[in-house]
N, C-alpha and C positions, 0 to 999 in steps of 0.2 A: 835448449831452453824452450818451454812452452812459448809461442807466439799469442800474445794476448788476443789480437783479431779475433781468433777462434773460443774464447770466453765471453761469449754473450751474456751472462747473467753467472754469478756462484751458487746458485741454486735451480733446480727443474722442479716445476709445481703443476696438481692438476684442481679442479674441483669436482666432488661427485655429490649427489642428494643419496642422502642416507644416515642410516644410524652408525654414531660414532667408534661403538667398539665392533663392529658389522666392516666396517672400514680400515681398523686397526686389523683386523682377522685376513680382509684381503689385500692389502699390503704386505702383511709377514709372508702371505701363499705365495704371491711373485714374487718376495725377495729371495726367497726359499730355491724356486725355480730356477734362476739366477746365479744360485750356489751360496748368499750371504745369510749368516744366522745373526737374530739376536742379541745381541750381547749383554745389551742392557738396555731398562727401558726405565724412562724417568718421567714422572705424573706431574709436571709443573702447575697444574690444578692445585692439588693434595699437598705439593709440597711450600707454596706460596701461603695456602690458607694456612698449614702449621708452622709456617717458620714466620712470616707476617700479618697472617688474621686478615689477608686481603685475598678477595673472590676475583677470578680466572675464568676465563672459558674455560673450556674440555682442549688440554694442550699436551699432548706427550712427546717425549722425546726417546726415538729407537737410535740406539748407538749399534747398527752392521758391521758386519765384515765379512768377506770374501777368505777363506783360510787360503786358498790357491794365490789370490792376488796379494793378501799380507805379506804370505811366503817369499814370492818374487821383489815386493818393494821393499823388505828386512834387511832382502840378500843384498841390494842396492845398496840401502841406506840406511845401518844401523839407528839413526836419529827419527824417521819415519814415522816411528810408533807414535811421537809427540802430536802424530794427522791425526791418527787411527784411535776408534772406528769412526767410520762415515755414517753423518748421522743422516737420520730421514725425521722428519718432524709431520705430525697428523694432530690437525687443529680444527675447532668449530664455533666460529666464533659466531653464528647466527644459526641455529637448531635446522635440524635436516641437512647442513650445507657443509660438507667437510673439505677441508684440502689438506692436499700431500706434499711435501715436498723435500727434496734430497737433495744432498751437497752436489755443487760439481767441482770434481778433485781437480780437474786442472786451476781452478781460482786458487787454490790450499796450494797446488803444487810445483807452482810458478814460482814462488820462494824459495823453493829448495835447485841451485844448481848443481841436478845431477841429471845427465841424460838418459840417464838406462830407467829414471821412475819415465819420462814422456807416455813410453808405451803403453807403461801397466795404467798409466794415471786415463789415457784415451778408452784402454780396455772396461775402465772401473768408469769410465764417463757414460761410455756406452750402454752400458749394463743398468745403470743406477737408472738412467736416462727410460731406456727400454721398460726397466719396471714401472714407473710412475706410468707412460704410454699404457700401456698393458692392465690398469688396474680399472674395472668398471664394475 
């Protein structure tokens, strides 16, 4: 079982000065790096104004995955998928000023006793972790 100690916060965040979809472009390129695509990507801007007529900053939401790391936590734990994907979120809520930030799966994965996710969940920490560092 994850040892909480090691959960400092359920999320890693950074902030950069820049334009917003400039930011969204260098995020996907590390996530990329990293091995995680895409999956889906959600304009909670666009979707707020259409569904309640109410104004947003610039907020989207990128649902990743790892296909190598899904693989290994499937093979674990048929129920997993209910985690997946790990989302990264890229928000600006003051123009020029964008921030990043990604799950960290040991928070998610502290819930689930099964020992064989521990590893991939540190692999997928690391990783998520390393991209956000890495984005300038």
């Amino acid at each position: 079982m994850i040892n909480n100690n090691y959960i400092m916060n359920y999320y890693f965040n950074t902030t950069l000065n820049g334009n917003f979809n400039q930011v969204i472009e260098k995020t996907t390129n590390e996530l990329r790096k990293k091995g995680f695509d895409v999956l889906t990507e959600i304009d909670m801007k666009s979707t707020l104004k259409d569904k309640l007529d109410v104004d947003l900053y610039n907020y989207k939401i990128l649902g990743v995955c790892n296909p190598s790391f899904a693989y290994v936590a499937l093979s674990a734990e048929d129920k997993i998928g209910t985690l997946l994907p790990c989302n990264v979120i890229i928000q600006e809520k003051e123009l020029g000023k964008v921030e990043v930030s990604a799950t960290n799966p040991l928070a998610s994965m502290q819930a689930v006793n099964e020992i064989d996710l521990e590893y991939i969940a540190w692999q997928i920490r690391d990783s998520l972790e390393s991209v956000i560092q890495n984005i300038h």
